[in-house]
N, C-alpha and C positions, 0 to 999 in steps of 0.2 A: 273872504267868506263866500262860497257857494250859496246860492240861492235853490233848494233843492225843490221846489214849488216851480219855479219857473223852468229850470233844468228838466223836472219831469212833462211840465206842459210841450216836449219837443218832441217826448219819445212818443214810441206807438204803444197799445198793447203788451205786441210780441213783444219788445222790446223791453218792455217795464217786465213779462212773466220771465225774461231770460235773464237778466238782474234786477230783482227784485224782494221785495220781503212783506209778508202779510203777519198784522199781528192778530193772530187766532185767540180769542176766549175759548180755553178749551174747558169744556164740562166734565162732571164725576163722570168715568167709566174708563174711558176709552184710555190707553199709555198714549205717550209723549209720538211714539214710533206710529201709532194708529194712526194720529190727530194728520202727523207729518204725511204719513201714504194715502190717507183720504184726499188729501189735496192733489199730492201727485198726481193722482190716477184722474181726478174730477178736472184737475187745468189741462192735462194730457200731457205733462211736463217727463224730462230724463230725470230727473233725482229732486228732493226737498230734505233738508234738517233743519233740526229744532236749536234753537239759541238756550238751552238749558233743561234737563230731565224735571217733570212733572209727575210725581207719585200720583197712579188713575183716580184716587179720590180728589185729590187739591185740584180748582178749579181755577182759571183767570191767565193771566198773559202768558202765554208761547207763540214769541216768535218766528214764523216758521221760511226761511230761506228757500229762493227757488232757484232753477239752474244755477246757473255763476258762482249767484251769491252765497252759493254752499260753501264757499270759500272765503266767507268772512266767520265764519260761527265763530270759530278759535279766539276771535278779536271780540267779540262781545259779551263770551261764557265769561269773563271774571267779574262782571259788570255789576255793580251792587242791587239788589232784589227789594223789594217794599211787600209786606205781606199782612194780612189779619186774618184772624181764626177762633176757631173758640178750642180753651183747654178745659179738661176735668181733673179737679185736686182729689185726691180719695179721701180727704179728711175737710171739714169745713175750717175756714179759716180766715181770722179777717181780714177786712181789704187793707188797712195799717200793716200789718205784719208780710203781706204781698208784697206792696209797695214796697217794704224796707229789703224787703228777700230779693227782689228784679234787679235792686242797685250791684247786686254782683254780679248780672249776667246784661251789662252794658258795657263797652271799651273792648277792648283785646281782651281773649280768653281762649283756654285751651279745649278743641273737641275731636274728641275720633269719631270716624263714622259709624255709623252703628253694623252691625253684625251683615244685614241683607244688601250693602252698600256693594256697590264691583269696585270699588276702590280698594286698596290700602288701609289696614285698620291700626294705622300709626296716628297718636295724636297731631297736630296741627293749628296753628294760631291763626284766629280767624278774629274780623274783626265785627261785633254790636252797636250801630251806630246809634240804635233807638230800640229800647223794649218798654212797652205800655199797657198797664192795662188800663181797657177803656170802659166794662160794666163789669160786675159781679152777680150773678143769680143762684145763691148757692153755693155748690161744689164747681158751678161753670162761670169759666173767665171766658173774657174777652177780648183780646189781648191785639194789638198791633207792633208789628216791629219792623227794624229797616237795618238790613243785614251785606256783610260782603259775600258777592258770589262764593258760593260753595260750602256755605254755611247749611248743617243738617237742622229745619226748625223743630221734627219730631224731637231730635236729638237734644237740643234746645228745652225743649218741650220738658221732657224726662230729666235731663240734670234739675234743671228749674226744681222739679217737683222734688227730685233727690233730697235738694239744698234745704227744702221743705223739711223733710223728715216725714213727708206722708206720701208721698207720689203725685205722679202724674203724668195724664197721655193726652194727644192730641185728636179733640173730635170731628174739628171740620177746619177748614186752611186754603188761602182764595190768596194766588200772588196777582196782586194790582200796579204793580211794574217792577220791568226785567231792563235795567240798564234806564237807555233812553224811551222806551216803549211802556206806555201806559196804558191802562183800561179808558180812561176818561180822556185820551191826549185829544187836545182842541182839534189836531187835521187827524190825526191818524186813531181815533178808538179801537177798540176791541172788536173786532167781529165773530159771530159766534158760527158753528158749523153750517148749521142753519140758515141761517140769512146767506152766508157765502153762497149755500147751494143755489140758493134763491135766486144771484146772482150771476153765476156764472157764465149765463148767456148775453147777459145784458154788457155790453163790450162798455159801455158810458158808467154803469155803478161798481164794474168789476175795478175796472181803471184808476179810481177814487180810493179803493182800498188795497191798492198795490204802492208800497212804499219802494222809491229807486234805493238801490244798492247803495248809491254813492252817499247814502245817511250815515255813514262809516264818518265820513269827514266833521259828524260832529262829537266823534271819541278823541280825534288825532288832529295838532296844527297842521294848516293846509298849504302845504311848498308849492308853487309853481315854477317850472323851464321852459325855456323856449321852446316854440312849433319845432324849429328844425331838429331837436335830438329827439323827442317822443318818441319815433319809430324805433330807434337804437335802441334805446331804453325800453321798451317796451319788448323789445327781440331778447333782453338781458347782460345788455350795457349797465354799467353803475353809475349813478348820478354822479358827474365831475361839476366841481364847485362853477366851472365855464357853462355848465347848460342851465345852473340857476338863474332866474330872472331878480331876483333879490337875495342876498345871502344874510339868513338869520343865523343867531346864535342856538345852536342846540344842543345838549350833549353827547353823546355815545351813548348809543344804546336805544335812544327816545325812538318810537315809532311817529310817522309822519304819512299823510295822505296827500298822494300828488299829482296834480291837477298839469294839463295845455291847457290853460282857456277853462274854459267849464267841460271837457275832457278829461273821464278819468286814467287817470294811469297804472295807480296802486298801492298801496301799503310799505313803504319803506323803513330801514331803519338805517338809522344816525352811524358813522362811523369814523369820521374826522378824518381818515388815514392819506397824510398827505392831498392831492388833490383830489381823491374820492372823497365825497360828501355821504353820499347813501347807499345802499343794496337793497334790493329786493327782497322784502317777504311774497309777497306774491304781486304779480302783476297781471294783465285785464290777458294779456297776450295768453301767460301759462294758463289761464281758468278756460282756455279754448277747448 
């Protein structure tokens, strides 16, 4: 286990803006891309993306990756989302007959993305971990749900109402966490565009809300090697079962975060093949 608290009390600033991650409360207006370039520009940083697209009305957690760590997004986008919002039914309806209609849009279910998507408009099994409603005012629900990334909630939204046989669309929609990042998390909350600005001079409150990169290690079991192969490995050597410090069981395939010491290395994955252990999904060297 990394202690990522303590780990960050060693870096500097620079150090934390060059891997690092801010979780932005992003407000109605502005796209995912805005949120992301406001930053860039305001840290004076080379590049920032976003840990998962936000329609400019939906408000709440975006993650936003800066130098480096632009190169973990890939590893967080499937990461399950938590969201509340309010829908509107076009027929009134009671809250019994809701309740009994939600039970099919819980577990695995099939959805395509809707029409204005840049994806693929092939359906896809996505999974509904929770959908709830939580007041009724009328035609307006209240709805909370916890979904697998890449799940559409308007899309959601509109079957739902389909299922109804009276419709329904989505009128306001606030994601309150993206993976490991929450609006409320005890060290790391939400910060809003605003306050960031606020901050950005101030090197001691900026600091506090810079998340280290190496928050990755709590997606992925954390491998450790010896000091002496790091450098090899890190140049694009494959982890040999010999430079493990401890050899666990893993499968093929499994991705793993790999540590010298409280040194990160990188994102590996599992590959058993004779005395290779691991390869390279990315490592701290290539993000250079």
């Amino acid at each position: 286990m990394i202690d990522i608290e303590k780990l960050k009390e060693k870096k500097t600033v620079k150090e934390l803006l060059e891997f690092g991650i801010i979780n932005v409360d992003k407000p109605s207006g502005p796209t995912s891309f805005d949120v992301s370039d406001f930053i860039r520009k305001n840290l004076g940083l080379r590049k920032t993306s976003h840990f998962g697209t936000l329609d400019p009305k939906v408000t709440g957690v975006l993650p936003i990756a800066l130098n480096r760590a632009c190169k973990l997004t890939g590893f967080f986008l499937g990461e399950d989302k938590e969201y509340v919002g309010v829908m509107r039914i076009h027929e009134d309806i009671s809250l019994e007959k809701l309740k009994e209609a939600i039970k099919n849009f819980t577990g695995k279910i099939m959805q395509k993305p809707p029409v204005r998507s840049r994806v693929a408009r092939i359906e896809r099994e996505r999974e509904i971990k929770n959908f709830e409603i939580l007041e009724k005012d009328g035609q307006d629900i209240l709805f909370k749900t916890e979904v697998q990334g890449g799940t559409y909630i308007r899309k959601l939204i509109h079957d739902f109402g389909k299922k109804l046989g009276v419709g329904a669309h989505m009128l306001e929609l606030r994601r309150t966490r993206a993976g490991i990042f929450k609006e409320d998390d005890e060290k790391y909350p939400s910060i809003s565009l605003y306050e960031l600005e606020k901050i950005i001079k101030d090197e001691k409150e900026l600091r506090k809300n810079i998340i280290p990169g190496e928050i990755i290690s709590m997606l992925y079991p954390i491998v450790q090697i010896n000091e002496e192969s790091a450098e090899r490995i890190l140049s694009g050597q494959p982890i040999y079962e010999k430079n493990l410090i401890q050899k666990d069981n893993f499968n093929a395939g499994e991705k793993i975060c790999v540590f010298s010491g409280e040194r990160f290395i990188g994102v590996f994955r599992v590959v058993n093949e004779e005395k290779i252990f691991a390869k390279s999904e990315f490592t701290m060297q290539e993000m250079k």
